[in-house]
BAFI-3210 file (N, C-alpha, C; in Angstrom, 3 decimals, decimal comma, padded with zeros to 6 digits):
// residues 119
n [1|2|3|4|5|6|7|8|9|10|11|12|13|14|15|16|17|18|19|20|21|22|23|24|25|26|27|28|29|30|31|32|33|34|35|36|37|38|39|40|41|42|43|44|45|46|47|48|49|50|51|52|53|54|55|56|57|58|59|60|61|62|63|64|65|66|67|68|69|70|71|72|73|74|75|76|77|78|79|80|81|82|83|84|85|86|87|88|89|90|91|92|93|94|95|96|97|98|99|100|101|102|103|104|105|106|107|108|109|110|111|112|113|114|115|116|117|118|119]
n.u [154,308|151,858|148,177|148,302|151,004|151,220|148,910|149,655|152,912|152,220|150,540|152,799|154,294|153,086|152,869|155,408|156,091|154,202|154,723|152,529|149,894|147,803|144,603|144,213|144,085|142,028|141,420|141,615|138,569|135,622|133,314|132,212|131,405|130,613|129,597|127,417|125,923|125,044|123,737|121,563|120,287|120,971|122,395|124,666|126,652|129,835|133,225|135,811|138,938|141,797|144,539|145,696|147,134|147,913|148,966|150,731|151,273|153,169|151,859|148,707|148,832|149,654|146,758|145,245|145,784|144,547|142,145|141,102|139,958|141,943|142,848|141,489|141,793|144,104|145,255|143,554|145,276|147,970|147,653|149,200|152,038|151,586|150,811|153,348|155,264|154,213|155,061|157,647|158,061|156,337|158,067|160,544|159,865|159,090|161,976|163,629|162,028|161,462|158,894|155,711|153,933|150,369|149,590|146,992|144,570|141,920|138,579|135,595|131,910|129,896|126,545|123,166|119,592|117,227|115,405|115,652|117,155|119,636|122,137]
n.v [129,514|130,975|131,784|134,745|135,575|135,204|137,324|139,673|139,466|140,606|142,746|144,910|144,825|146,666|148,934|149,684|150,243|151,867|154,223|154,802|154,171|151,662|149,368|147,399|143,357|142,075|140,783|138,496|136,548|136,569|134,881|131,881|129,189|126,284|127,117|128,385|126,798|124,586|126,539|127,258|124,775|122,708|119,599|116,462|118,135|118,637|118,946|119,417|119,162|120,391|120,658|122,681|123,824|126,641|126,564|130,026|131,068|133,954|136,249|135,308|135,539|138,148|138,829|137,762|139,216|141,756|141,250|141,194|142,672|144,771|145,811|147,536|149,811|151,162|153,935|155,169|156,034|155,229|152,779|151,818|151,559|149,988|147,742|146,775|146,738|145,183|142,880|142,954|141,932|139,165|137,805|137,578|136,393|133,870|133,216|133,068|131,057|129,384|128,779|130,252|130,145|129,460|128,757|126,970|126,706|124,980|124,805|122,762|123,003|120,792|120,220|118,311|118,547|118,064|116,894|116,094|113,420|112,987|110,900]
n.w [116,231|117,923|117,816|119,226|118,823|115,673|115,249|116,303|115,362|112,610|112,934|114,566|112,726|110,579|112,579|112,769|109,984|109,310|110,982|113,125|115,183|115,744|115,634|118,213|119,154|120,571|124,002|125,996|126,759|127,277|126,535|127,018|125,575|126,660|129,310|128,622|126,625|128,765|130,683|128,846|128,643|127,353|127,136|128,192|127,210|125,054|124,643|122,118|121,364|118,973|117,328|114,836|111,458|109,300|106,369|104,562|101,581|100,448|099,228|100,124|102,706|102,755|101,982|103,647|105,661|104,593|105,519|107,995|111,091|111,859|109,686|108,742|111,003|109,901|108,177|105,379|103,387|103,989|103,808|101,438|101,776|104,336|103,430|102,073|104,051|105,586|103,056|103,349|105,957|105,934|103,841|105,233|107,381|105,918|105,227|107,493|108,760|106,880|105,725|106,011|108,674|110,538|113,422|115,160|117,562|117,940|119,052|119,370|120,462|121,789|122,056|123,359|123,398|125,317|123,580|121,026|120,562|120,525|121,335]
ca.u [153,749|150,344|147,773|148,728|152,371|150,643|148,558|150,714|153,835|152,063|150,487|153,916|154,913|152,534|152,717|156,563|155,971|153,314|154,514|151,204|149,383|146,229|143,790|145,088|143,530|141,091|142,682|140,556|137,089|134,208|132,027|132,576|130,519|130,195|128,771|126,432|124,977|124,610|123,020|120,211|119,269|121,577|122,724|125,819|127,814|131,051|134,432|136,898|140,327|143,101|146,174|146,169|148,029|147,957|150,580|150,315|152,195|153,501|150,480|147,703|149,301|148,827|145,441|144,519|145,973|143,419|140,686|140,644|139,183|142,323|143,415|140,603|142,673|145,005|144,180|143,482|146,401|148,870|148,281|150,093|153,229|151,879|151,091|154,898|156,111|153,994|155,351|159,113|157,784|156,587|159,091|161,923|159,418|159,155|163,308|163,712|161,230|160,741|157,255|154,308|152,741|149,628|149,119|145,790|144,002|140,430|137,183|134,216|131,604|127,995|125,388|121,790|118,602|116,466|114,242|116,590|116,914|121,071|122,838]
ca.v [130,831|131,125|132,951|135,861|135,958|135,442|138,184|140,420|140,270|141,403|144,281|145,585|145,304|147,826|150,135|150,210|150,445|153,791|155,203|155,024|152,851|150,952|149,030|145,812|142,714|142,148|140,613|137,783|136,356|136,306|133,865|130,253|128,036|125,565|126,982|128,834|125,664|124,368|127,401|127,020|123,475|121,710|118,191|116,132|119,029|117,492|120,086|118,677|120,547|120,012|121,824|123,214|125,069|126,892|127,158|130,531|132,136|135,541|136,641|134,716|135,774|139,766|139,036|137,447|140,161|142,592|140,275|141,292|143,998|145,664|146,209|148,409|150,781|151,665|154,666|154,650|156,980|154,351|150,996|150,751|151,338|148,875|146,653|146,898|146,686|143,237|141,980|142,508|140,715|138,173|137,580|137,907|135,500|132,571|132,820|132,360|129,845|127,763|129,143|131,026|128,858|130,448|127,579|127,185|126,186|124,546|123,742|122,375|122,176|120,220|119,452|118,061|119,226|116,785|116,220|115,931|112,382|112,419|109,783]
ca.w [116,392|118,507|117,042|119,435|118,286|114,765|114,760|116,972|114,559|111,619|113,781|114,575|111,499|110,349|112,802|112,622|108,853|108,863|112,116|113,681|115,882|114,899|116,622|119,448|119,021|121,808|124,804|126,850|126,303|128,244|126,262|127,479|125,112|127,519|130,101|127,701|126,504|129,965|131,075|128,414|129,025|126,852|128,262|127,498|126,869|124,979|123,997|121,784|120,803|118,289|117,039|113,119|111,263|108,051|105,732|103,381|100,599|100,305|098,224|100,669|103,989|102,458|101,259|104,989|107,021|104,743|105,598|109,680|111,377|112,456|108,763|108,744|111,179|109,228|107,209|103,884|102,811|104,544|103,266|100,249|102,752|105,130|102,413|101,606|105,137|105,670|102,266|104,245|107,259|105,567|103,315|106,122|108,588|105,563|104,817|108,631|109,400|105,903|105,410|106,954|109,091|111,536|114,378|115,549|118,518|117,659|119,918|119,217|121,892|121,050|123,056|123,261|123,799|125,738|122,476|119,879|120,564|120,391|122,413]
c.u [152,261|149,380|147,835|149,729|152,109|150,365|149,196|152,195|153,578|151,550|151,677|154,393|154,308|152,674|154,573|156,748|155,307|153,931|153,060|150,594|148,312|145,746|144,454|144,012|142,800|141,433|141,312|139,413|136,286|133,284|132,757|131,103|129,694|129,228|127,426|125,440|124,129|123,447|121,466|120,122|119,658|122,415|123,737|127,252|129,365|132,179|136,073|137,866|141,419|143,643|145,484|146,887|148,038|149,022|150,296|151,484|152,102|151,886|149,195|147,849|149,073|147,250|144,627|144,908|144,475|142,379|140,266|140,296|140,591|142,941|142,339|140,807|143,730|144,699|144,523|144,964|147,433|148,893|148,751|151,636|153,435|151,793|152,969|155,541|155,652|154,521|156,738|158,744|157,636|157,829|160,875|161,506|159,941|161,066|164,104|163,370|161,016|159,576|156,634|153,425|151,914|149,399|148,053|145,402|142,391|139,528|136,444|133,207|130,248|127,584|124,143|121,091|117,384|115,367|114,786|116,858|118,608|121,502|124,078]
c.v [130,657|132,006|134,408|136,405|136,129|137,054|139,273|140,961|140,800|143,059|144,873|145,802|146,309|148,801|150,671|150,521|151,684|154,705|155,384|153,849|152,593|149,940|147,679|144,954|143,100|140,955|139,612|137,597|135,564|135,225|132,261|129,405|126,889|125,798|128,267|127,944|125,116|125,359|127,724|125,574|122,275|120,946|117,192|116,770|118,885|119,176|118,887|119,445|119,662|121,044|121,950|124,305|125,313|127,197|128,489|131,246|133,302|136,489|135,984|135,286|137,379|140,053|138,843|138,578|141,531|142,594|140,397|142,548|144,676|146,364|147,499|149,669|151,305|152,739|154,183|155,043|156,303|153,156|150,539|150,874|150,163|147,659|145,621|146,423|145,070|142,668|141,786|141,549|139,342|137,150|136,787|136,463|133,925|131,915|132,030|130,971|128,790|128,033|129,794|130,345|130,217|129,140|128,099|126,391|125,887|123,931|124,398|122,151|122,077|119,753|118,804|118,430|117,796|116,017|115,848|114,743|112,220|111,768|110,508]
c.w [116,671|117,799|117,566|118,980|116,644|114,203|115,402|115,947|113,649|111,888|113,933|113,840|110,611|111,284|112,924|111,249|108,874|110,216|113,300|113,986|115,590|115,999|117,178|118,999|120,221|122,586|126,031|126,266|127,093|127,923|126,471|126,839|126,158|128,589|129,686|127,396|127,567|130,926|130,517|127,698|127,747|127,270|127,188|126,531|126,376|124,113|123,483|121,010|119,811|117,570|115,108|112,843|109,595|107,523|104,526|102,770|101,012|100,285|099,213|102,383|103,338|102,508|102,530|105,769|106,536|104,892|107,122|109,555|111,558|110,993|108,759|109,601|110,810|108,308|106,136|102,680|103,391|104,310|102,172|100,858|103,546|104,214|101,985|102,666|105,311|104,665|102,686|104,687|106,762|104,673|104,374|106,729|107,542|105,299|106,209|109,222|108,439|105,087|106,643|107,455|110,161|112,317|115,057|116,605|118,167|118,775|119,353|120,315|121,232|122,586|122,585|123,831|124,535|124,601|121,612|119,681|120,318|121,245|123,252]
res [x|x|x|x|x|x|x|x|x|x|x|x|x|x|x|x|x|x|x|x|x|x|x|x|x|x|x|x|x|x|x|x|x|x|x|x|x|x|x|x|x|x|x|x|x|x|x|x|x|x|x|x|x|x|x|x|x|x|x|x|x|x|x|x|x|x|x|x|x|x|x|x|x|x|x|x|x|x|x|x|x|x|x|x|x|x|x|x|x|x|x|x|x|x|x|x|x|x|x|x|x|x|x|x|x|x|x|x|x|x|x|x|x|x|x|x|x|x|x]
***
């Protein structure tokens, strides 16, 4: 599970839980590190990627979904429902799958500054 399919099924699962739709993740991204750095005069520009993945409980996988911005669309008078509806989902997702994993995609990108003296 990508972090779109990630954060995507728990979204649905709230809004098929309150009836009501709540805010989309945000869809593309404009900022390219790389050529950010490059653009202000940082040299040896290096991007390095690897896979992770978190594994969380019942109880840690609730506590992270109220930890984003989109929980914050949900009204206030509706999340001890959605609360309820994600503790299905999850529940349902770890009996299916084993556990709650979130797979992650990671970069790093560093550079140097011509003074900095890094190799």
């Amino acid at each position: 599970m990508g972090l779109k399919s990630w954060g995507e099924g728990y979204r649905r699962s709230i809004v098929k839980t309150i009836g009501k739709d709540i805010a989309h993740f945000k869809k593309g991204d404009s900022y390219t590190p790389r050529k950010f750095l490059k653009k202000h005069g940082f040299k040896k520009v290096k991007v390095r990627k690897w896979r992770k993945s978190e594994i969380y409980t019942i109880k840690s996988a609730l506590e992270y979904v109220q930890s984003v911005s989109v929980w914050n669309s949900v009204p206030l008078s509706l999340r001890k429902s959605a609360l309820e509806g994600l503790k299905k989902y999850f529940t349902d997702l770890k009996k299916r799958r084993g556990k709650i994993e979130r797979k992650l995609d990671v970069k790093v990108v560093v550079g140097s500054c011509a003074n900095d003296g890094l190799k």
